[in-house]
N, C-alpha and C positions, 0 to 999 in steps of 0.2 A: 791815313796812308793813301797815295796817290794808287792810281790803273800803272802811269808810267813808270817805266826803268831808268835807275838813276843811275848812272855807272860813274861819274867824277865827282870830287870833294865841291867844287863851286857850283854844283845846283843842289848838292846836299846842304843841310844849315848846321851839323852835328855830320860827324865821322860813321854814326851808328845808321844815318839815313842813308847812307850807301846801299845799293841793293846786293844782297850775296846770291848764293846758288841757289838756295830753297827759294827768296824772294822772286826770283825771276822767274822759276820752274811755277808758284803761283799768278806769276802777271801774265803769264804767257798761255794760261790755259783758261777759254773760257768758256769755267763754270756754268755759268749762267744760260748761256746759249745750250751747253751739255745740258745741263738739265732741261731745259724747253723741250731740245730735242726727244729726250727720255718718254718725257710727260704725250708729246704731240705722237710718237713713233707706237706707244701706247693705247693711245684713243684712239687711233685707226684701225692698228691691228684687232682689237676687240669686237670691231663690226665688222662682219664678215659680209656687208652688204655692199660695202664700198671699196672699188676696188686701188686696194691700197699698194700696188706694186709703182703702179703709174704714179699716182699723188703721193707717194714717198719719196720718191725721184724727183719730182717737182719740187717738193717741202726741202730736198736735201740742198737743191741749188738757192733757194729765199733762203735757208739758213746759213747756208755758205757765207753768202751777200752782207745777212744780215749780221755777222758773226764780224766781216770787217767793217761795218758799220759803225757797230757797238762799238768796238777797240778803238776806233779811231776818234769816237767821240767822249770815250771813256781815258785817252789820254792826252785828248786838247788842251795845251796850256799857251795863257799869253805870251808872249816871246820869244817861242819856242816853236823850232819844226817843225812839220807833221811828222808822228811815231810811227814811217812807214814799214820800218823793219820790223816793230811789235804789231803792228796789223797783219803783216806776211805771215809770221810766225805764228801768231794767235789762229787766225784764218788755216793754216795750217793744221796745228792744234785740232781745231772741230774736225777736219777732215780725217784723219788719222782717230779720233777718239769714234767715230763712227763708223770707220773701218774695223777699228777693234772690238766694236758692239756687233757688228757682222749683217743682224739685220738686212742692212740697204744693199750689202756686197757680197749677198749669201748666193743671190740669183747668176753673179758670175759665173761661168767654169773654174777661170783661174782660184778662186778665192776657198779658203781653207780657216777656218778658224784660227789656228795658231800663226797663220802668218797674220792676224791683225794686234794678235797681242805680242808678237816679236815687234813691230812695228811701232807700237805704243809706245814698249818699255825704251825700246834706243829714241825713238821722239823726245821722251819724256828725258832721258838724261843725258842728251845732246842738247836740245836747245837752249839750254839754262848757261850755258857756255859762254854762247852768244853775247856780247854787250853791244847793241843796236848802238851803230855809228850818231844816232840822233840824240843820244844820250848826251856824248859826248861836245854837244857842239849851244852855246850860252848865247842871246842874241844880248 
């Protein structure tokens, strides 16, 4: 199973490789970067020596970065576009999922725990809607 979203019959090779809702709701979230985040947002907070408000901030914009990085090379394919609407979205994705972990968005005024898991939940079953125009398009 490719990273990228396949939204038309001629890049699929079977009907069933077409991507549905759940498919794209997984291409579009990434995992992997979540979980970094989890793991790295962890190991700081536990030393209380370092001061981690600052260097979470920092950590939050390299993952940001690194988040479109990933995507982008996790859906490079020869003859084909760059998957910039799933790097948008994906990139997005982290944002929003770490807004709803609170953590990094707790130091706000405006921020409130429930409004990151309102946030989530409409992220999460809106973008799956989406079929990235680059799908779409066979060189």
């Amino acid at each position: 199973m490719t990273r990228r979203i396949i939204t038309t019959q001629l890049e699929a090779n079977t009907s069933s490789n077409i991507d549905g809702y759940f498919d794209k709701l997984i291409k579009y979230i990434p995992s992997e970067i979540v979980v970094g985040w989890i793991a790295v947002k962890g190991l700081l907070i536990s030393d209380n020596e370092i001061p981690s408000n600052s260097l979470l901030w920092i950590l939050f914009i390299v993952f940001t970065g690194l988040t479109a990085v990933y995507i982008f090379k996790q859906t490079s394919e020869p003859r084909k576009p760059p998957a910039i609407t799933q790097v948008l979205i994906s990139t997005g994705a982290f944002i929003v999922w770490v807004f709803a972990l609170g953590e990094r968005f707790s130091s706000l005024a405006f921020y409130r725990p429930v409004y990151g898991s309102v946030v989530l939940i409409l992220y999460s079953l809106i973008v799956p809607l989406f079929n990235p125009p680059e799908g779409e398009k066979v060189k």
